[in-house]
ZARO-367764 format. One record per residue (C-alpha): residue in three letters; chain; x, y, z. Coordinates in pm, 1 decimal. Layout:
REM ZARO-367764
<node><resn>ALA</resn><chain>A</chain><u>X</u><v>Y</v><w>Z</w></node>
...
***
This chain:
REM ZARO-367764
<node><resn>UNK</resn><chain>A</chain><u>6946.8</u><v>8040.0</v><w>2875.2</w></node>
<node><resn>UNK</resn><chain>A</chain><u>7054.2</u><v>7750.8</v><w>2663.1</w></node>
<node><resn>UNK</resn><chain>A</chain><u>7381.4</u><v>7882.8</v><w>2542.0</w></node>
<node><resn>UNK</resn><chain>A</chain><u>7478.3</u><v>7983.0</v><w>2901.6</w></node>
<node><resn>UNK</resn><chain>A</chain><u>7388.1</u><v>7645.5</v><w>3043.5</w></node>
<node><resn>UNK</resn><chain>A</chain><u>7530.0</u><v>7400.5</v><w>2840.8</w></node>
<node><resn>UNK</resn><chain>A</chain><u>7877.1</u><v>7489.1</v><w>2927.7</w></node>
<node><resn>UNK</resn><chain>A</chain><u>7800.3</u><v>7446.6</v><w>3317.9</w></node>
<node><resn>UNK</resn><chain>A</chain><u>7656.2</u><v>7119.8</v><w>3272.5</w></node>
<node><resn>UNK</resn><chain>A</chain><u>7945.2</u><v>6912.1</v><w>3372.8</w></node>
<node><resn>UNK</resn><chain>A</chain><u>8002.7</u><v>7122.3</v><w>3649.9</w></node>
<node><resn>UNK</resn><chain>A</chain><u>7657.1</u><v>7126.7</v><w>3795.0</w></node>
<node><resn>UNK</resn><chain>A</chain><u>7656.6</u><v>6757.7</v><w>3830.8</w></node>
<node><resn>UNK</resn><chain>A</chain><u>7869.1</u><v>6765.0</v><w>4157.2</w></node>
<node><resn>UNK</resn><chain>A</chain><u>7675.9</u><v>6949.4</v><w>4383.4</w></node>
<node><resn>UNK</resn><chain>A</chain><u>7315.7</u><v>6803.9</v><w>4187.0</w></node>
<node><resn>UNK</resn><chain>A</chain><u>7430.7</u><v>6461.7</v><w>4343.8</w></node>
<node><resn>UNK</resn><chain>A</chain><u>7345.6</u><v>6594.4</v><w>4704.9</w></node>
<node><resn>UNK</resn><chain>A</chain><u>7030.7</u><v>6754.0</v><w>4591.3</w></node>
<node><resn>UNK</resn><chain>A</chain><u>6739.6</u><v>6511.5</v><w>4684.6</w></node>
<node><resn>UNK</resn><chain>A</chain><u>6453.7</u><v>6638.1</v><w>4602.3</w></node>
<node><resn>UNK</resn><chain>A</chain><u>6362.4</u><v>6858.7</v><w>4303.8</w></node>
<node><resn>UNK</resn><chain>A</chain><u>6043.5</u><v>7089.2</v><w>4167.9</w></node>
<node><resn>UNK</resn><chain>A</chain><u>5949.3</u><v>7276.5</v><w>3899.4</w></node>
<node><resn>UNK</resn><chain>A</chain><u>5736.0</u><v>7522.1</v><w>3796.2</w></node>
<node><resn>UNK</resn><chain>A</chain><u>5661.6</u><v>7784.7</v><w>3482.7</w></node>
<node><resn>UNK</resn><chain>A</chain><u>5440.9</u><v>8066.2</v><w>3489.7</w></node>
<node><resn>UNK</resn><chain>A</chain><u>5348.9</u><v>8323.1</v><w>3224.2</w></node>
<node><resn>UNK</resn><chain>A</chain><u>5459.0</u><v>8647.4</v><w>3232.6</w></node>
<node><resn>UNK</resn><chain>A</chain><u>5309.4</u><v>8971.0</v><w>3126.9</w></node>
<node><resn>UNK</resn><chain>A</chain><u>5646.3</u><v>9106.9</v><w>2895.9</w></node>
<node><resn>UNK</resn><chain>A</chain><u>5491.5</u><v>9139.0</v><w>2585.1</w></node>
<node><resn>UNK</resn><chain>A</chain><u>5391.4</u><v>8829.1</v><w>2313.2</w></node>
<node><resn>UNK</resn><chain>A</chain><u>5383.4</u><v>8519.3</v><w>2557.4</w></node>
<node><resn>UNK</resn><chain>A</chain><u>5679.7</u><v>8472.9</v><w>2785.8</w></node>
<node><resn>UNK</resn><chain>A</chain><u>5736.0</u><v>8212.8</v><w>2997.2</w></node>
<node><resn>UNK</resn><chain>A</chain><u>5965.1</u><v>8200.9</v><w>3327.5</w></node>
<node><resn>UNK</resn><chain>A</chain><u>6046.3</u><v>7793.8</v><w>3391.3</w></node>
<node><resn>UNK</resn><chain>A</chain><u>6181.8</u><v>7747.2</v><w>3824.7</w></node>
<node><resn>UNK</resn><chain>A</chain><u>6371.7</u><v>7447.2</v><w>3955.6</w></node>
<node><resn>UNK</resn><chain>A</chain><u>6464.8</u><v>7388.2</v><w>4271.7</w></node>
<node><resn>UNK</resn><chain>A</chain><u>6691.6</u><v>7171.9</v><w>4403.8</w></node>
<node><resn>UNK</resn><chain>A</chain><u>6702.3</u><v>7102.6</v><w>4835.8</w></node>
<node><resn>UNK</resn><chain>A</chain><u>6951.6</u><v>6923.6</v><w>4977.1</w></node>
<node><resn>UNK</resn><chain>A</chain><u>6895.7</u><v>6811.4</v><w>5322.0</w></node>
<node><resn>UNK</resn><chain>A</chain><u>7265.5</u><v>6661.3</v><w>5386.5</w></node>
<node><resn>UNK</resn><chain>A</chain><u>7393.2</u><v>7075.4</v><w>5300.2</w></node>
<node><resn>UNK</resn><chain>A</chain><u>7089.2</u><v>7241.5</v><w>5421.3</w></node>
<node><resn>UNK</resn><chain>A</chain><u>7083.2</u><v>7427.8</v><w>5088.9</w></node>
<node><resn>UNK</resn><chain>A</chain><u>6863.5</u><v>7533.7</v><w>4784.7</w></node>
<node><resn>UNK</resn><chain>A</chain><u>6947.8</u><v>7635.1</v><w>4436.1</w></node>
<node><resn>UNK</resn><chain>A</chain><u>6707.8</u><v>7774.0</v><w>4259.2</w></node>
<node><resn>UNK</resn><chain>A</chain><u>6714.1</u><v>7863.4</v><w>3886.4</w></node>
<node><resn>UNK</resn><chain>A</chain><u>6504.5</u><v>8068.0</v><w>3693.4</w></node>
<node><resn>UNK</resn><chain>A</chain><u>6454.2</u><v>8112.9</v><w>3237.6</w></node>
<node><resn>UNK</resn><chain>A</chain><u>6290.7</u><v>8352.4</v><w>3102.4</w></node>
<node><resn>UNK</resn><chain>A</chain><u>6224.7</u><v>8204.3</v><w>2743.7</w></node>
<node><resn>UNK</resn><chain>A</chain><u>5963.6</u><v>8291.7</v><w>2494.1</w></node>
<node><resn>UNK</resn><chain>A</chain><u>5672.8</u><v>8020.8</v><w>2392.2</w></node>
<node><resn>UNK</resn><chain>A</chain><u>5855.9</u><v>7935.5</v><w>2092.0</w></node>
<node><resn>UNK</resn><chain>A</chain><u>6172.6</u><v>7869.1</v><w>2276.3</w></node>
<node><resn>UNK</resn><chain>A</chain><u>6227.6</u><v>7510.4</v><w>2422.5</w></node>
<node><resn>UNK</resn><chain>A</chain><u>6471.6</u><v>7499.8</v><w>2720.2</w></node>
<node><resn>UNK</resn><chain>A</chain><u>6763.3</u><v>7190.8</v><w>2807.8</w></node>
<node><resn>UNK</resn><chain>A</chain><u>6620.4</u><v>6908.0</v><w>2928.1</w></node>
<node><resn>UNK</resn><chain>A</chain><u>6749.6</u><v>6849.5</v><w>3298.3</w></node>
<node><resn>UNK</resn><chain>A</chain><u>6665.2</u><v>6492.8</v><w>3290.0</w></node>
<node><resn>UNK</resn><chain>A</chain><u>7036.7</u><v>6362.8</v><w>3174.9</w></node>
<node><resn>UNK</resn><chain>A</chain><u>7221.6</u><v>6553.2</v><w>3509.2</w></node>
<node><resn>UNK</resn><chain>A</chain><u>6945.9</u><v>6468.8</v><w>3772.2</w></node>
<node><resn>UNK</resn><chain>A</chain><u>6687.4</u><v>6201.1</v><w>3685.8</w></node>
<node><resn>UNK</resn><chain>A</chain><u>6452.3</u><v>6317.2</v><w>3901.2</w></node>
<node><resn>UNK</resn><chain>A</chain><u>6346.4</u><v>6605.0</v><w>3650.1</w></node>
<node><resn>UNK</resn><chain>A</chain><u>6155.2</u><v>6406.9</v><w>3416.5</w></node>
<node><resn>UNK</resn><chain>A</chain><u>5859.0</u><v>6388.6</v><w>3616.8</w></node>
<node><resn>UNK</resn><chain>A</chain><u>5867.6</u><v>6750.7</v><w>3677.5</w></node>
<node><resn>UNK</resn><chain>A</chain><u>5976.8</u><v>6847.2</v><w>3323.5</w></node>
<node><resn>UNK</resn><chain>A</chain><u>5721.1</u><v>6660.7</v><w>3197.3</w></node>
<node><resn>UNK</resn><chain>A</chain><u>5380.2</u><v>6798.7</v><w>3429.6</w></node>
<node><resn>UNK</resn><chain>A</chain><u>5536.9</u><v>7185.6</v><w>3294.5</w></node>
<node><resn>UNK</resn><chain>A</chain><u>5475.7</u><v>7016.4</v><w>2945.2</w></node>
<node><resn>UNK</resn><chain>A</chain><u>5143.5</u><v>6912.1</v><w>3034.9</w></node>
<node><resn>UNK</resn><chain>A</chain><u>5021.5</u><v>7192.5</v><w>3234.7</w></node>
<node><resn>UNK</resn><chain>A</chain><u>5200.7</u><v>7549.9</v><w>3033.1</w></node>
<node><resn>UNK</resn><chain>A</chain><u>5341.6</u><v>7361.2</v><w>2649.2</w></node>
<node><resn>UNK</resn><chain>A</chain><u>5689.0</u><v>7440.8</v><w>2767.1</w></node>
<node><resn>UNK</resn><chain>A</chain><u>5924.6</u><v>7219.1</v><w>2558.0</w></node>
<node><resn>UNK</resn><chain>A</chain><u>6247.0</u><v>7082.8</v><w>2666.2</w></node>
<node><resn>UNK</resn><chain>A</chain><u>6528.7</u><v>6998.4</v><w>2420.7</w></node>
<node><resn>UNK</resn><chain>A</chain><u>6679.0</u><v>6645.5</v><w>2486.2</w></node>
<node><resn>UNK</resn><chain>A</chain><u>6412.2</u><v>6493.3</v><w>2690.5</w></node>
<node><resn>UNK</resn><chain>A</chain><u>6330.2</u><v>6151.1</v><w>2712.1</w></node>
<node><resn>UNK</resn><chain>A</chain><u>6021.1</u><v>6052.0</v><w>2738.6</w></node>
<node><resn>UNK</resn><chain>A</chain><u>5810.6</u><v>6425.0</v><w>2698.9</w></node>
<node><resn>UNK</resn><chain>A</chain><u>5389.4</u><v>6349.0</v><w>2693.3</w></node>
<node><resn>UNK</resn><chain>A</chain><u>5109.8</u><v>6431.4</v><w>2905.3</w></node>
<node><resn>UNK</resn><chain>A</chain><u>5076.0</u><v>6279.3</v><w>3257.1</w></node>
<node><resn>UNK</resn><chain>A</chain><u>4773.1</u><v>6475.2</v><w>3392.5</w></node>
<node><resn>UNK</resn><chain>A</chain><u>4575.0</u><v>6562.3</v><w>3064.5</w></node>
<node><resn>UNK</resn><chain>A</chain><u>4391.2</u><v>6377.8</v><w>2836.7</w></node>
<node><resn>UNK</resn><chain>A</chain><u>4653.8</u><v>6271.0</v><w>2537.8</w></node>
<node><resn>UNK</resn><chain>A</chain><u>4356.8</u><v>6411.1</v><w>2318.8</w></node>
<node><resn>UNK</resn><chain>A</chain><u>4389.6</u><v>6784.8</v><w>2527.8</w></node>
<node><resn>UNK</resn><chain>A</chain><u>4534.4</u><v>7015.3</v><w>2270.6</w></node>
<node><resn>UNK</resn><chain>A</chain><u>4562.0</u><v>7358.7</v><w>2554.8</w></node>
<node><resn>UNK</resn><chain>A</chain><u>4752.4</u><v>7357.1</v><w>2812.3</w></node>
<node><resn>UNK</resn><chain>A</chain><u>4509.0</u><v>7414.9</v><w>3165.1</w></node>
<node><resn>UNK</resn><chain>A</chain><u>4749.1</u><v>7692.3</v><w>3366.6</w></node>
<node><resn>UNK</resn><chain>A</chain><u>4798.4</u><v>7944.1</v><w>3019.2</w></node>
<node><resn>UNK</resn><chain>A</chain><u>4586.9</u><v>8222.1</v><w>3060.9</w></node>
<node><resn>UNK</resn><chain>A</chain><u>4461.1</u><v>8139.5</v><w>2723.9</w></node>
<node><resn>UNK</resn><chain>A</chain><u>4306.1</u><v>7824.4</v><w>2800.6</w></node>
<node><resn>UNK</resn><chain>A</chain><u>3903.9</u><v>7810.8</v><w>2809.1</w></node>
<node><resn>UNK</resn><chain>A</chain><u>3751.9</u><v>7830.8</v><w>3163.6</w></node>
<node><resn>UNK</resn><chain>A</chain><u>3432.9</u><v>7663.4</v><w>3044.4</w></node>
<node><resn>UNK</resn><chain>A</chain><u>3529.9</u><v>7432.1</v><w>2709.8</w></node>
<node><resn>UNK</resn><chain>A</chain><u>3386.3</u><v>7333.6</v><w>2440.4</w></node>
<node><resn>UNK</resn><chain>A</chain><u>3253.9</u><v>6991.0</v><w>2468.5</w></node>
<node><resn>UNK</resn><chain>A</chain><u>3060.2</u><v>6833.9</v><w>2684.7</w></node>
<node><resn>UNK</resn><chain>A</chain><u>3121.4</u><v>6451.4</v><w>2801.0</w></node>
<node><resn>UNK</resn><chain>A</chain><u>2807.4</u><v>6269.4</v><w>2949.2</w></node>
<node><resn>UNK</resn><chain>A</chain><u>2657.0</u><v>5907.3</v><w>2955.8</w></node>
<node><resn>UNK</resn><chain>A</chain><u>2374.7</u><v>5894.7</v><w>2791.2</w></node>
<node><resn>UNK</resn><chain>A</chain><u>2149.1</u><v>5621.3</v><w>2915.4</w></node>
<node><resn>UNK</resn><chain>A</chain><u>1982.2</u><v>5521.0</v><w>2586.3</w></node>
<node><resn>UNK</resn><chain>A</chain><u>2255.2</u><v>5486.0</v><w>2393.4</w></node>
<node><resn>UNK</resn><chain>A</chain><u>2461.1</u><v>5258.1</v><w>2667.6</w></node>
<node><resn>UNK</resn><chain>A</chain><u>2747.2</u><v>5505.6</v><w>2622.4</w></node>
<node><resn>UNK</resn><chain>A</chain><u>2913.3</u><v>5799.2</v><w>2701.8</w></node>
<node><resn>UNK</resn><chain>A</chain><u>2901.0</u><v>6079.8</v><w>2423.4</w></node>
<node><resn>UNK</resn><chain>A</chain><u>3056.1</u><v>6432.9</v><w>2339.8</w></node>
<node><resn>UNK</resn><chain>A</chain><u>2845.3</u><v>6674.2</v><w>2237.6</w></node>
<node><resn>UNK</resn><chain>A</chain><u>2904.4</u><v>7039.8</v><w>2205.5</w></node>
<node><resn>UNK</resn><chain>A</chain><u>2870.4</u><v>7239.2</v><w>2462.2</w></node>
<node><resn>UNK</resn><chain>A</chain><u>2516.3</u><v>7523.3</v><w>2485.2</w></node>
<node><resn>UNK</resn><chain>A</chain><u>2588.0</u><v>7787.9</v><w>2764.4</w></node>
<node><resn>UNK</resn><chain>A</chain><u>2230.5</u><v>8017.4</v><w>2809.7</w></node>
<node><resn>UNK</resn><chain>A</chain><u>2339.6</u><v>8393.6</v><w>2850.4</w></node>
<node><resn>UNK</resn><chain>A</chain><u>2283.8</u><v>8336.8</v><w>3211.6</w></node>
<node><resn>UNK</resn><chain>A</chain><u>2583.1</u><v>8204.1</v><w>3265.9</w></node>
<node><resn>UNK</resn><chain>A</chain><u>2827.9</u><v>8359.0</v><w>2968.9</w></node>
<node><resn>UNK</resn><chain>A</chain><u>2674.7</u><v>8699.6</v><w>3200.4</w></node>
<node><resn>UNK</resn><chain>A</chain><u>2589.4</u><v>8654.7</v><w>3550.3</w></node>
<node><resn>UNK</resn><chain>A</chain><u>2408.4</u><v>8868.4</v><w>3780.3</w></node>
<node><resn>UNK</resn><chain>A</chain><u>2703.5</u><v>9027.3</v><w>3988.8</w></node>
<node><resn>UNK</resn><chain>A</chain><u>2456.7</u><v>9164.7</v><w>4231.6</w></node>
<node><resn>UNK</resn><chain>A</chain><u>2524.9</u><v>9143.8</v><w>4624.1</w></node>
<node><resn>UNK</resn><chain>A</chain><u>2207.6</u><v>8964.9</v><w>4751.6</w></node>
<node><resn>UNK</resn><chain>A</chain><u>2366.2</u><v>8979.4</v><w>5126.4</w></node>
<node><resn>UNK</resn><chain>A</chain><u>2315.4</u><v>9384.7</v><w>5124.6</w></node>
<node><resn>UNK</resn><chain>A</chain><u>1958.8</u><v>9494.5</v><w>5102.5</w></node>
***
């Protein structure tokens, strides 16, 4: 992807200058050891027209940032950081916006915990709040899938 997009660059930002608004979005893929496909799309309302572009890119790879052609991908560059680790080469300003800067996971990989590990509370004698580890009873690590609707 990088080596076929670099060249086009220059010529992309003609038509990117009607574009007005812009998303993005990754999502992983099941073609083998962790692959990643990375959307834009760009809609221009003066041309009534979308371009859409798709990379497929492993998680090691780290795609061209898009943020030097059309400023409005830095936001969106940046919540596919937060949200899947995808990195993107040449970006400004690339850090969490919706995690905590302490998060290490990314929420939307499939490898990310659904219940954690920690456990953040206020604890009322101690005037604070406090992390503790997290204690899940086999209850709820294996839940009783029974229908209690049909008898």
């Amino acid at each position: 992807f990088a080596a076929a997009w670099e060249p086009r660059r220059a010529a992309m930002k003609l038509p990117l200058r009607a574009a007005r608004s812009l998303s993005s979005s990754a999502l992983e893929t099941a073609k083998g050891a962790r692959w990643f496909e990375t959307h834009y799309e760009f809609r221009s309302v003066k041309y009534s027209t979308r371009l859409r572009v798709k990379a497929l890119h492993s998680e090691d790879e780290s795609l061209p940032s898009l943020t030097p052609v059309f400023a409005a991908a830095n936001w969106a560059e940046r919540e596919v950081y937060d949200m899947y680790g995808v990195l993107f080469k040449g970006h400004p300003d690339l850090r969490r916006i919706l995690t905590d800067y302490g998060t290490k996971d990314h929420p939307l990989r499939k490898d990310y915990p659904l219940s954690g590990y920690t456990e953040v509370r206020y604890d009322v004698d101690k005037k604070r709040v406090v992390i503790e580890d997290l204690e899940l009873t086999q209850e709820f690590r294996m839940p009783d899938l029974t229908n209690t609707w049909r008898k």
